[in-house]
N, C-alpha and C positions, 0 to 999 in steps of 0.2 A: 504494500500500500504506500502510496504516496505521502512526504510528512506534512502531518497539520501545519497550520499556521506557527505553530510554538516549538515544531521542531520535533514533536513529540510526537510515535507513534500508540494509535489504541491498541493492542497485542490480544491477539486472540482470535482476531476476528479477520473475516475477507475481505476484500475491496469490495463486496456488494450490500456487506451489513455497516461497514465503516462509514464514516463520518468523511464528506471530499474536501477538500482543501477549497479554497478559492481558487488556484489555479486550475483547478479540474476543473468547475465549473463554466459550461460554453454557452448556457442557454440564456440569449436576451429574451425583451419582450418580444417579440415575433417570433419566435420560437417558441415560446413560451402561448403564445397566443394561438398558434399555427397548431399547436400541438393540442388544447383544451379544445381547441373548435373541430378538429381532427376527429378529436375522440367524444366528443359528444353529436357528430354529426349520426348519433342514431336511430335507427328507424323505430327505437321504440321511444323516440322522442313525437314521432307520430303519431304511437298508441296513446300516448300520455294526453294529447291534444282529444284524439280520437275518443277517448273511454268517459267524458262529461260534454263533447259538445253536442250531442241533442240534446241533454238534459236541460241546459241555461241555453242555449240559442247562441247564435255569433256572437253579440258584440258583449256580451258577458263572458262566453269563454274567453276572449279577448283582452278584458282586462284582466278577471283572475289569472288568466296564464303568465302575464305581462307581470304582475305584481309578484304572483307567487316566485316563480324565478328569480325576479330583481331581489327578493329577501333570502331564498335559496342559497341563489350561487354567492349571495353575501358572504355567508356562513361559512360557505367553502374556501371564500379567496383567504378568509381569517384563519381558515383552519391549515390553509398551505403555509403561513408565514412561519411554522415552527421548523419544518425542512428547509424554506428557502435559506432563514439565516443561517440555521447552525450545517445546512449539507447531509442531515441523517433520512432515512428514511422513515416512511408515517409510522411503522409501526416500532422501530426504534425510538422515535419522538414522543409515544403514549408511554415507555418507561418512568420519565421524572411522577409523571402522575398515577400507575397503575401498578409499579413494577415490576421487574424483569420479565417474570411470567404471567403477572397480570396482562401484558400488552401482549400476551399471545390470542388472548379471545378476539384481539381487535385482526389477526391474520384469521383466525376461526373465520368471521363473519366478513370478511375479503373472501374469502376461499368460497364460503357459500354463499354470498351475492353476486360471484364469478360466475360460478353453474349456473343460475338463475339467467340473467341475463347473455351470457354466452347461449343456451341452449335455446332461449327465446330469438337471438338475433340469427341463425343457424336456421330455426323456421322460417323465419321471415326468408333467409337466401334459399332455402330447399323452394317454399312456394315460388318465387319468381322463377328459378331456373326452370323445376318443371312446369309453368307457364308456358317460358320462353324455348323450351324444348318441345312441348307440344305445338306449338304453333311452328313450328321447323317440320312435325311431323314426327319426330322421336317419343317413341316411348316404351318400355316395357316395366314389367314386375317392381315394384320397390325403388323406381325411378327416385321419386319426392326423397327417400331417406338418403339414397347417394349422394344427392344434389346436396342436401343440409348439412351432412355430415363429411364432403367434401370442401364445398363452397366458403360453410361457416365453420367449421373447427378443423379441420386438416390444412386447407393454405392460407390459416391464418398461424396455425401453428407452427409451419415450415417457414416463417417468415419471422417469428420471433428467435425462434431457436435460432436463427441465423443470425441475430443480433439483437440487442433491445433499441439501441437508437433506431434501428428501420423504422418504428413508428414515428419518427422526426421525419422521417424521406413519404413514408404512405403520406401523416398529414397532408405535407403540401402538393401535393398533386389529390389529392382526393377531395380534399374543400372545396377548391374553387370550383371544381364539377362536381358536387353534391348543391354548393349552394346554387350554381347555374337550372340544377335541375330543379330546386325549390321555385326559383323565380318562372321557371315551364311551368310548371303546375298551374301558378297563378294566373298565367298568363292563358293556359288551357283554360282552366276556369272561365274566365271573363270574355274571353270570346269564343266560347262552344256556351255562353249564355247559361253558366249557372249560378253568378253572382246572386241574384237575385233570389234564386231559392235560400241560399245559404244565408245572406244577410236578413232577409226575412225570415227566417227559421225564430219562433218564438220559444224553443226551448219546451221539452216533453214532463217534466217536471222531476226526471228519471235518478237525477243530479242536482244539486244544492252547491250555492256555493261554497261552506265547506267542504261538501266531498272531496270539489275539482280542488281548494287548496289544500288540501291533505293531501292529494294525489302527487302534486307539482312538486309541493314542498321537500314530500320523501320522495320522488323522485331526484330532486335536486342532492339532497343531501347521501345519497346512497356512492357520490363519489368522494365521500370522507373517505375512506379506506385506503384510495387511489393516488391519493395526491402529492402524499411526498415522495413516491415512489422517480415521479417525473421534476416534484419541483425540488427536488434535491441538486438540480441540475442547474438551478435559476441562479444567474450572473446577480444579483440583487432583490430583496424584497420587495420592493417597488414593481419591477418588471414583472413578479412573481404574481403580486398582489392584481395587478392589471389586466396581466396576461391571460390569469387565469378565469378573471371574475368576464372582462369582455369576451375572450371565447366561449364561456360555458354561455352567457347569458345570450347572446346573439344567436348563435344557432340554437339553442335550448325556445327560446322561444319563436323564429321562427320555423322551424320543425313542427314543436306544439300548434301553433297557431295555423299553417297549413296543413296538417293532418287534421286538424278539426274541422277545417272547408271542405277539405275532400268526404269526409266524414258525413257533414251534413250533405254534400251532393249527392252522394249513394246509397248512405247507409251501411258500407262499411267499415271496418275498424283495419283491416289486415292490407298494409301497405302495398303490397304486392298485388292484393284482390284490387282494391277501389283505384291502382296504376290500369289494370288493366281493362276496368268497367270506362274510367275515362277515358280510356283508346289512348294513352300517352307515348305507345309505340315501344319497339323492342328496346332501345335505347334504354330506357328507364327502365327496362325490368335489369337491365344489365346493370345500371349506374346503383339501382338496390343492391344488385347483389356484392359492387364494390365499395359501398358502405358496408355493409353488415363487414366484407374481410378487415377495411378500416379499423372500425369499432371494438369487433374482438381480439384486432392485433393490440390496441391500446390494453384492454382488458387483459389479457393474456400476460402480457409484460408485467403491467402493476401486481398482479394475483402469486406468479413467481418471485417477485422482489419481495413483496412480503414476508412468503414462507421461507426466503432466503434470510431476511432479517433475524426469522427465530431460529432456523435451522440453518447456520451459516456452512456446513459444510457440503451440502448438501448439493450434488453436480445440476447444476443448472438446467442443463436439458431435460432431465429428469423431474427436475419438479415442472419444468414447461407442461411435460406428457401429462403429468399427474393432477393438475390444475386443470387438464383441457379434457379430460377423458368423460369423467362423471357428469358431464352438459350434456352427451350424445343422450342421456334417460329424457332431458326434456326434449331434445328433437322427436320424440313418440307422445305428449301428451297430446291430450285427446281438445283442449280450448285454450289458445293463445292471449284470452282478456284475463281465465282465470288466475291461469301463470302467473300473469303481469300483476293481477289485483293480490294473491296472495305472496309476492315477492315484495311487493309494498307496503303490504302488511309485519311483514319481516323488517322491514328497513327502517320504518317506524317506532317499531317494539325495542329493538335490539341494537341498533345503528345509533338513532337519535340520542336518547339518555346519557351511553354510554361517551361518545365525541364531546356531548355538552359540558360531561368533568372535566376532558381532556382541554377546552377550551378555558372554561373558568379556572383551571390549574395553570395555565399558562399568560392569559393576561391578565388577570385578576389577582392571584395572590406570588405569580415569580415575576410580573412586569415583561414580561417575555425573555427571561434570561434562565437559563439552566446553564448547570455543569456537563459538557458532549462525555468525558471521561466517566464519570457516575453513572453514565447509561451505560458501560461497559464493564463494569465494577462491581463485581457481587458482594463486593463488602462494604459497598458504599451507600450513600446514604437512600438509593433507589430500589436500595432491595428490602424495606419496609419488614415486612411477614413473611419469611420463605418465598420472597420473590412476589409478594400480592402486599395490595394496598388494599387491606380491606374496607378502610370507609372509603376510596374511590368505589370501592363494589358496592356498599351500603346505599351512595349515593344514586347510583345508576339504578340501582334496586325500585329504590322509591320512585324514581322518573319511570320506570318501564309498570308498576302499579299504576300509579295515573294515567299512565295511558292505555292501559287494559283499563280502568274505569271510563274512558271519553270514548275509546275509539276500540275493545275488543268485538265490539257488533259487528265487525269488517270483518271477523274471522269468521261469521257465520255459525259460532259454536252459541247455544244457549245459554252456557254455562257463563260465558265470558258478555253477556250483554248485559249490562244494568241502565234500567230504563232514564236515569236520573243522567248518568253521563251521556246516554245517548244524544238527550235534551241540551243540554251543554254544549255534545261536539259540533251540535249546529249553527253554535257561537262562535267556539273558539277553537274547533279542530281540535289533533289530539297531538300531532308529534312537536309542536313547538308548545305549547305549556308542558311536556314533557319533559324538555330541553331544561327549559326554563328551571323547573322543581330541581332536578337533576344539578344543575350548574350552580343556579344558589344552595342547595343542600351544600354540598360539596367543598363550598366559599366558607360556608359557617365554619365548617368544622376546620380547614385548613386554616384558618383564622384563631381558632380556639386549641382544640382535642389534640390534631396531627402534629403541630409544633411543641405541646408540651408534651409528648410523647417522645421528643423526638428524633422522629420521622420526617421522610421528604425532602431536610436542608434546606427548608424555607428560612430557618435564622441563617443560616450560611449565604443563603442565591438570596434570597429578596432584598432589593434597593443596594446589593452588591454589585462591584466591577464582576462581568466575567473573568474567572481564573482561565489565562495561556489559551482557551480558547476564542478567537478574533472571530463575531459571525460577518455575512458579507454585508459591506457599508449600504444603504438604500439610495 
């Protein structure tokens, strides 16, 4: 490994769980931007548009998409600033708060929002292909599952394993033909004369605005897991901060917002179906299926760096395989909204609460400053409890309760619906006062309990110089 800033190497660990210097760092904002728009150019950005706009009509999905996002990707650009300064990766970065092996749930829940989403955007590329195969005239037996299972996880795999920067080269040749195909759509739309249905669309009442911003918001936020894997790389926090919050937010919402058009035109939700009912030609069934390789190449990279972070020795290629294999079970489920809705549900539950300590631990009670070394330190002051921060568990605990009180009706189980939060969730949603609970809890105590305990080196790191490690200047 390359030496830090101080001269000083971390020992023990690879260059892929290691902290980069500043000189390793090469990714400006345009890279950085290049590379969030890259990977959020996905087509389940179209479902997310797609799965509340008949409920509220156009210009309601409109704004909630618009809004929920702009709070969304907020959250996210806040939560890359921990990787940008110090150069560790995300799941290395939830140590000062979780520790050592507390931050392994945060690779658990990477790993299984990987699957999730991989094996959903793999459908999406199997239906287009075999679309666009049928209409060539090709077809036999079990076509649909080659197609998904090549299209979407085999060359996106071959394209990782061959390096993690390739998703720096995909981005920039795949945006600017994803967004070109965005602006056909609309352009399809408007003169094949379906404006007017859609804007007139009054909304079926099917959807609430809550739902659509509970939908958006964990939506948005399911790229916690993902981020320092790439903004580790970031020349500056600033570039970091920008890069990330403009690329997620611009394609993020339009995506949303034209999959809700197409949506209201047809009536359906499956990007690939409602391409084709608009006759938008073979072009776009192809230009889907080169998003979805986009998008999984992104995925695929972060989901291995993670389990890299906690299993540092672990041959790369190897966990590439091992990240990408268990997604081919959802290329066979049987409803692509359910997928989508009960992945949300997960993201919500399990994602939100747990980020929201990780956020309040970091600019709330250490000012943004930690020790890089003590995330590598088992005898330092980040290995809390055999490695677990129990009142950061305690605090997630109680945020993931409250949001099974607002918002467990989503899961469909009886057990988990109580009619009082339901009433509620139609106010105030469920995964951001989850957040909220979660992140103040967590404040109290790191303020009070965890430092006379202590734990953490909050007397040590808060309103302290960083010790020998330099993060990069903004």
């Amino acid at each position: 490994m390359a030496p830090l800033a101080s001269g000083a190497d971390v020992k023990g660990d690879t260059s892929t769980s290691a902290p980069l210097p500043k000189s390793a760092r090469y990714a400006g904002f345009l890279s950085i931007f290049w590379l969030w728009a890259g990977g959020n150019v996905l087509l389940t950005n179209f479902i997310s548009g797609s799965s509340y706009s008949i409920g509220l009509g156009f210009w309601n999905m409109l704004v909630v998409t618009v809004a929920g996002f702009m709070l969304g990707y907020a959250f996210c650009s806040w939560n890359s600033q921990r990787s940008a300064r110090y150069g560790v990766d995300e799941i290395v970065s939830l140590r000062p708060a979780f520790g050592h092996r507390g931050s392994s749930y945060g690779t658990l829940l990477l790993v299984c929002i990987n699957f999730g989403w991989v094996g959903i955007l793999a459908s999406l590329a199997g239906t287009a292909a075999h679309i666009v195969a049928h209409g060539q005239g090709v077809s036999f037996q079990g076509d649909y599952y080659v197609y998904a299972i090549g299209a979407g996880i085999v060359l996106p795999l071959l394209i990782i394993t061959y390096s993690q920067k390739a998703a720096f080269i995909v981005s920039r040749f795949a945006v600017p033909v994803l967004v070109v195909f965005v602006l056909y759509i609309v352009f399809r739309l408007a003169t094949d004369g379906h404006m007017a249905t859609i804007v007139g669309h009054p909304g079926d009442g099917s959807a609430g605005w809550a739902d659509a911003f509970e939908i958006v918001f964990a939506f948005s936020i399911s790229w916690f897991p993902y981020l320092g894997s790439w903004n580790r790389f970031s020349k500056t926090e600033k570039s970091s901060f920008w890069g990330t919050y403009l690329g997620l937010l611009l394609t993020g919402v339009m995506f949303a917002v034209v999959g809700g058009m197409a949506t209201l035109a047809t009536g359906e939700i499956d990007p690939a179906v409602w391409a084709n009912e608009l006759d938008l030609g073979l072009v776009s069934l192809l230009i889907i299926i080169l998003g979805t390789v986009t998008a999984v190449t992104h995925l695929l990279g972060s989901g291995s760096t993670g389990i890299l972070s906690t299993f540092p020795r672990t041959n790369y290629r190897v966990v590439c395989l091992l990240v990408t294999t268990p997604s081919i079970i959802f290329v066979f489920g049987s409803s692509l909204q359910e997928i989508f809705n009960i992945l949300l549900v997960f993201i919500g539950l399990l994602v939100g609460p747990y980020w929201a300590v990780a956020l309040a631990d970091y600019f709330f009670l250490r000012k943004q400053k930690f020790d890089v070394r003590a995330c590598f330190d088992r005898s330092g002051p980040y290995w809390y409890v055999r490695g677990f921060n129990p009142f950061a568990f305690a605090s997630t605990l109680v945020g993931m309760i409250v949001w099974l009180f607002l918002g467990g009706w989503l899961s469909g189980f009886s057990l988990l619906t109580f009619p009082a939060g339901q009433t509620a969730f139609n106010y105030i949603s469920a995964t951001l006062p989850a957040m909220a609970v979660s992140g103040l809890v967590y404040y109290l105590l790191g303020k009070t309990v965890v430092p006379r305990l202590g734990m953490g080196g909050y007397k040590a790191v808060v309103g302290a110089r960083i010790p020998a490690m330099v993060p990069a200047k903004s």
